[in-house]
C-alpha positions in Angstrom: -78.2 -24.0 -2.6 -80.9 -26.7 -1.9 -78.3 -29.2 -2.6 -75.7 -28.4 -0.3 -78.4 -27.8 2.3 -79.7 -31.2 1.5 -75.9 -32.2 1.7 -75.9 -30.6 5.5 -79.0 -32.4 6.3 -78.1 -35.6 5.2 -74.5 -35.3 7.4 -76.3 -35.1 10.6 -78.9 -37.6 9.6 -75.9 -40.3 9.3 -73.3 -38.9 11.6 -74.9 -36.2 13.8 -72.6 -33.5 12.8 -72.2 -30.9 10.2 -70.3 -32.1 6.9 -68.6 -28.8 6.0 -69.7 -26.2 8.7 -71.8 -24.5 6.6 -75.0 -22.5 7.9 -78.4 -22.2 6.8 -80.9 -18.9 7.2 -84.5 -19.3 6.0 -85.3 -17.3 2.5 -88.6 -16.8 0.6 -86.9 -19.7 -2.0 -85.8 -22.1 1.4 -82.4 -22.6 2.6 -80.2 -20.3 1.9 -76.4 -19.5 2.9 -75.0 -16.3 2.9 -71.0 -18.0 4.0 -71.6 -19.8 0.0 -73.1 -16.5 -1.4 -69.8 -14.9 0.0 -67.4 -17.8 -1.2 -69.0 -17.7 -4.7 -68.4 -14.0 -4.7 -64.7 -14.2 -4.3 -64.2 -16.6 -7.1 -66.4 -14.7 -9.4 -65.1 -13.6 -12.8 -61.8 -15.2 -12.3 -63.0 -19.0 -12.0 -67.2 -19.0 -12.7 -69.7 -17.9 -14.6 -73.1 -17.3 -13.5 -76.0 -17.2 -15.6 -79.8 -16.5 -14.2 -82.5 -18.9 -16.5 -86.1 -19.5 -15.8 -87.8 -22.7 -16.4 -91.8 -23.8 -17.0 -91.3 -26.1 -14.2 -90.9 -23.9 -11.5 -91.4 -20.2 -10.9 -88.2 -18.6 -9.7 -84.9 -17.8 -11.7 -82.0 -19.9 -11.3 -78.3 -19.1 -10.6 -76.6 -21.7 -13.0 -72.9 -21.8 -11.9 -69.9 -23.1 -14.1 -66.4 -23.1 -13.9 -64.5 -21.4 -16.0 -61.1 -22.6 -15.5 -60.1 -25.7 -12.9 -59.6 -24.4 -9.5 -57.3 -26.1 -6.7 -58.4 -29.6 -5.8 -60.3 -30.1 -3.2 -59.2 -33.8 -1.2 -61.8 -36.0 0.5 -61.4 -39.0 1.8 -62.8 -42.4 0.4 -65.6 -42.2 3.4 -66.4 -38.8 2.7 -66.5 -39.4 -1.1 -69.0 -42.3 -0.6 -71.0 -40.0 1.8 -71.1 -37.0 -1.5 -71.4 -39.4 -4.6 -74.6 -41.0 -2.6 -76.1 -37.7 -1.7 -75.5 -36.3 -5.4 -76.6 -39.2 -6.7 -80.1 -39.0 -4.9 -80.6 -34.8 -5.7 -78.9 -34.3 -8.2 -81.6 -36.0 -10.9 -84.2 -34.2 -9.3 -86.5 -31.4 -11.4 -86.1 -28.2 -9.0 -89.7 -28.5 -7.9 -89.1 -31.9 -6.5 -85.7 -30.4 -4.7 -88.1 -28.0 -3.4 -90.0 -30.7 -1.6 -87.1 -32.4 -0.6 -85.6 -29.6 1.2 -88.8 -28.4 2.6 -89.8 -32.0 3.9 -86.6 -31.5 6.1 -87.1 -31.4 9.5 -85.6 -28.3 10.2 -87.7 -26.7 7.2 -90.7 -28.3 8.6 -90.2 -26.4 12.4 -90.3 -23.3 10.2 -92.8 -23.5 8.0 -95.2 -24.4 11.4 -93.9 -21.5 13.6 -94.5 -19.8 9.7 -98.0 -20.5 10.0 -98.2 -19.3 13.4 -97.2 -15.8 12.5 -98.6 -15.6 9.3 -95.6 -14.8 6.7 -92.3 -16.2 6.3 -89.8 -16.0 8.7 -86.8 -14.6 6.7 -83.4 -15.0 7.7 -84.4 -16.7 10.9 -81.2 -19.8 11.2 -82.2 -23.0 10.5 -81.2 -25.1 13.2 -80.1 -28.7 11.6 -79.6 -30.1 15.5 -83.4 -31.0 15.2 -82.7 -33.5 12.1 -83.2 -37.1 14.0 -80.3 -39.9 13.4 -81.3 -42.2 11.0 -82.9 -45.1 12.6 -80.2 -47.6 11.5 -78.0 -45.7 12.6 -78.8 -45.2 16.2 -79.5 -49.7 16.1 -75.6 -49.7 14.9 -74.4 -47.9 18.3 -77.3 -48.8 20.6 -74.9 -51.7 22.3 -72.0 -49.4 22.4 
């Protein structure tokens, strides 16, 4: 889940928009979608396989998801293939501890956690509003004379 939110994040950091539409609400584990708990569900039994493991390194269970048989093919295009082998590439080495971080040293993540702290508890399925993630800085110099 932190991946895909990660994925979302990283969308509007380089183009200011959402990458597949997908929304966020905030969990006691971070980002969390219930539109990909739903889509999971319907391909359950006939295409996954979900197992629930717990490792040293970090204190919650995790979902591991596999495919069971191939599933239709999903086309991007060579832009948008670039955009996800980059973002994989970055998250997907990562121990889950250190996804952790990197989703909750989002911006979006951050404005929760404070109004968190403010009320004293987490803030469960309040939306996470990824308008507040910034373009990236070389971004905005590429379109500045535009």
């Amino acid at each position: 889940m932190k991946i895909i939110y990660l994925l979302e994040v990283e969308s509007y950091k380089f183009t200011g928009k959402s990458f597949n539409g997908i929304n966020f609400k905030r969990n006691k584990n971070g980002p969390i979608s219930l539109e990909i708990y739903a889509g999971l569900k319907s391909l359950d039994k006939r295409y996954i396989k979900k197992e629930i493991t717990q490792k040293a390194d970090y204190p919650y269970p995790r979902h591991c998801i596999s495919l069971i048989k191939p599933i239709k093919k999903i086309n991007f295009s060579q832009p948008e293939m670039i955009f996800l082998n980059s973002v994989f590439e970055s998250y997907l080495i990562l121990s889950q501890t250190k996804l952790g971080e990197a989703a909750y040293s989002t911006e979006p993540m951050q404005e929760i956690c404070k109004a968190e702290k403010k009320q004293g508890g987490i803030l469960k399925g309040v939306n996470i509003d990824l308008n507040s993630v910034p373009l990236d800085e070389e971004i905005l110099e590429l379109y500045k004379d535009e």
